[in-house]
C-alpha positions in Angstrom: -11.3 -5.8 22.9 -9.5 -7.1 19.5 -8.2 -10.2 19.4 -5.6 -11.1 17.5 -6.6 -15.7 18.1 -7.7 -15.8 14.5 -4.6 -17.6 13.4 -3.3 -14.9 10.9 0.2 -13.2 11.1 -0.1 -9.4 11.7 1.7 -8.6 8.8 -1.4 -10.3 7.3 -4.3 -8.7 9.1 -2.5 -5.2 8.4 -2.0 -6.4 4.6 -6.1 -7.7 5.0 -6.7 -4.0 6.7 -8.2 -5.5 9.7 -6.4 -3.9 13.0 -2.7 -5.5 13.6 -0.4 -4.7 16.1 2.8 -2.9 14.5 5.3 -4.2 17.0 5.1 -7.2 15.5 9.1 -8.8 15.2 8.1 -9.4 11.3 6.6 -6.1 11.1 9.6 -4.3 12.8 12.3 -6.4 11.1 10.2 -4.9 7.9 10.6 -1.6 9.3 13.9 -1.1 10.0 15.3 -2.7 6.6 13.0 0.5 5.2 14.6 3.5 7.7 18.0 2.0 6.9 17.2 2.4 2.9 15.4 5.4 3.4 18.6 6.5 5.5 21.3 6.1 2.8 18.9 7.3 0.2 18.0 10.9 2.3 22.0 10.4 2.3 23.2 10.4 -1.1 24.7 13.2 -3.2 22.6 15.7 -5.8 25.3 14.1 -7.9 24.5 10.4 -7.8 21.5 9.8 -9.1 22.2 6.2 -10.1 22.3 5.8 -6.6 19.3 7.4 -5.3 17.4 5.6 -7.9 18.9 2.0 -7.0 18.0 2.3 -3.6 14.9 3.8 -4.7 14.4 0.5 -6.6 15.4 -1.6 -3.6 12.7 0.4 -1.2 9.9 0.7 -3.2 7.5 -1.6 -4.3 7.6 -0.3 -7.9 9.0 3.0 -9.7 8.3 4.1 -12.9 10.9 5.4 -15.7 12.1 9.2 -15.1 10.5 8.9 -11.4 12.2 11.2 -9.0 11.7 11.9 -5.3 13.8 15.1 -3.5 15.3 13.4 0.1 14.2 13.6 2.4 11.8 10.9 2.1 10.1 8.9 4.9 8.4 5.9 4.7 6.5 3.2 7.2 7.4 0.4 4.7 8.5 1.0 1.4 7.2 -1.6 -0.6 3.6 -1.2 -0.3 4.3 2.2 -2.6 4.0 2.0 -6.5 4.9 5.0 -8.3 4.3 5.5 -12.1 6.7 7.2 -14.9 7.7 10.7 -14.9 6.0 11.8 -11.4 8.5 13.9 -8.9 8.2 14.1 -5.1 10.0 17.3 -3.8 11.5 17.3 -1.1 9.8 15.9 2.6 7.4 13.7 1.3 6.2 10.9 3.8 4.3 8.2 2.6 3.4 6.1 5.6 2.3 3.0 3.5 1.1 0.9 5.9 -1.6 -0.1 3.4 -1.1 0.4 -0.5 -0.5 3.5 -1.8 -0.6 4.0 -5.4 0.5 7.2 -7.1 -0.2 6.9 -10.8 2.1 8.7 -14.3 2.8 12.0 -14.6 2.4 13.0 -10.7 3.5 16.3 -9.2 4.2 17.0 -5.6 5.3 19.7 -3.8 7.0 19.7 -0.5 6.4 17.9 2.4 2.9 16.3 0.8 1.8 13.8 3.5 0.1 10.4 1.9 -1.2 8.7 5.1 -2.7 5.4 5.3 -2.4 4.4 9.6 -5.6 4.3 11.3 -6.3 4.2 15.0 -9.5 2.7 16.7 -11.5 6.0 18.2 -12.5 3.2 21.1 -9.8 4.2 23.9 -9.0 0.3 25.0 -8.1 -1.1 21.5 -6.1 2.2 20.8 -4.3 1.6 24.3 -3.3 -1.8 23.7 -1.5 0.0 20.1 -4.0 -2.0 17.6 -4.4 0.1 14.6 -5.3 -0.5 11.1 -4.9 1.3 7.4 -6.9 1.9 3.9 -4.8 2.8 0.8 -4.3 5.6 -0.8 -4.6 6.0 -4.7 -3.8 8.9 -6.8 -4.6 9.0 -10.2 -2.3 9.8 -13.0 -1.4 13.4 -13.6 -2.3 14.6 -10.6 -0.4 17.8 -8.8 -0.5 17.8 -4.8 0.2 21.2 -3.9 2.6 21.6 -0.7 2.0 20.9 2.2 -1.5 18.9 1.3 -2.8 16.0 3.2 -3.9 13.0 1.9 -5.9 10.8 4.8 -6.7 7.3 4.4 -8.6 5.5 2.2 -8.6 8.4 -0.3 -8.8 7.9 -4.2 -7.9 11.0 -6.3 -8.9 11.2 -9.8 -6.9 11.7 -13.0 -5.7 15.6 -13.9 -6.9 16.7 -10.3 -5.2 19.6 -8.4 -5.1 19.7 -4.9 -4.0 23.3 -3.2 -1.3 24.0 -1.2 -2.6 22.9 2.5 -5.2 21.0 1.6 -6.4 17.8 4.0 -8.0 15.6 1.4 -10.5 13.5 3.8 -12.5 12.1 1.0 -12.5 10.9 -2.6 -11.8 13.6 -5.7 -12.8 13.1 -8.7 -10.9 13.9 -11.8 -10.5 16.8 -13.7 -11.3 19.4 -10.8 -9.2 21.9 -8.5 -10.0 21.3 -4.7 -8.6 22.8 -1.8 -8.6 23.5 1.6 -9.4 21.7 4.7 -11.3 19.7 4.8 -10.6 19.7 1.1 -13.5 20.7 -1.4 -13.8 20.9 -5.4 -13.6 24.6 -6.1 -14.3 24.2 -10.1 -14.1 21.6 -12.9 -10.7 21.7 -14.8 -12.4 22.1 -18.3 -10.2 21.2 -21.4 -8.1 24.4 -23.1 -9.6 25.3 -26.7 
């Protein structure tokens, strides 16, 4: 069984990616101040985007010039995202950011992409008593998720990577390759145009 005697807030053991427990009051209070800015942002108007952005900027932990994400959006946290410059969410992406996720320039993904970072302990007791833990997600600049893909924890994709529509990307890509399907495997190199 996990303890949770070693002295350290759960906010930092989840931060640390050791196993926390997320109804943690600092954890929740967290929480909620992300649903209600996720709220008013999957709220706003088409027509305000000086809005969307400015909440965007209050969620997130960072968000690059000409950034833009479709509502609705869902998040665990917010501010353990970083998005680079000129990337675009469309619409349904959740980022469950439980652990760092970093999505890098120049990134393209289609609806309802899924960037997961929660895991759960596959031993029954520590998964009863609602421990669970998380690894980050990176994705590398100029990289297009196709819709619907997956992206489990702890996964790194590489720079100019496509991932197809579907895909469930349970390990590492490297860059410059197409990959697809589940689980998710390079199909060919992406070799540069003449």
């Amino acid at each position: 069984m996990v303890s949770d005697a070693d002295g350290r807030s759960m906010r930092d053991r989840m931060l640390a990616g050791d196993l926390y427990l997320a109804d943690d009051p600092e954890l929740l209070e967290h929480h909620l101040r992300a649903l209600d800015l996720v709220d008013a942002f999957n709220a706003t108007s088409a027509r305000d985007p000086r809005k969307r952005i400015r909440l965007l900027t209050e969620l997130l932990g960072a968000i690059g010039e000409d950034t833009v994400i479709m509502p609705p959006l869902r998040v665990d946290y917010g501010s353990h995202i970083r998005i680079g410059a000129r990337s675009f969410a469309n619409f349904g992406l959740i980022a469950l950011d439980v652990a760092p996720i970093t999505i890098g320039d120049d990134v393209q993904m289609g609806t309802n992409v899924q960037l997961l970072t929660p895991t759960h302990p596959v031993d029954p007791e520590p998964r009863r008593a609602k421990w669970e833990a998380a690894k980050p997600i990176t994705i590398g600049d100029n990289v297009w998720l196709g819709s619907g893909a997956i992206v489990l924890p702890g996964v790194t994709i590489g720079e100019n990577t496509v991932v197809g529509a579907g895909a469930v990307v349970t390990r590492d890509l490297p860059a410059d390759v197409v990959a697809a399907g589940n689980p998710c495997r390079v199909i060919r190199t992406i070799e540069p145009e003449a």
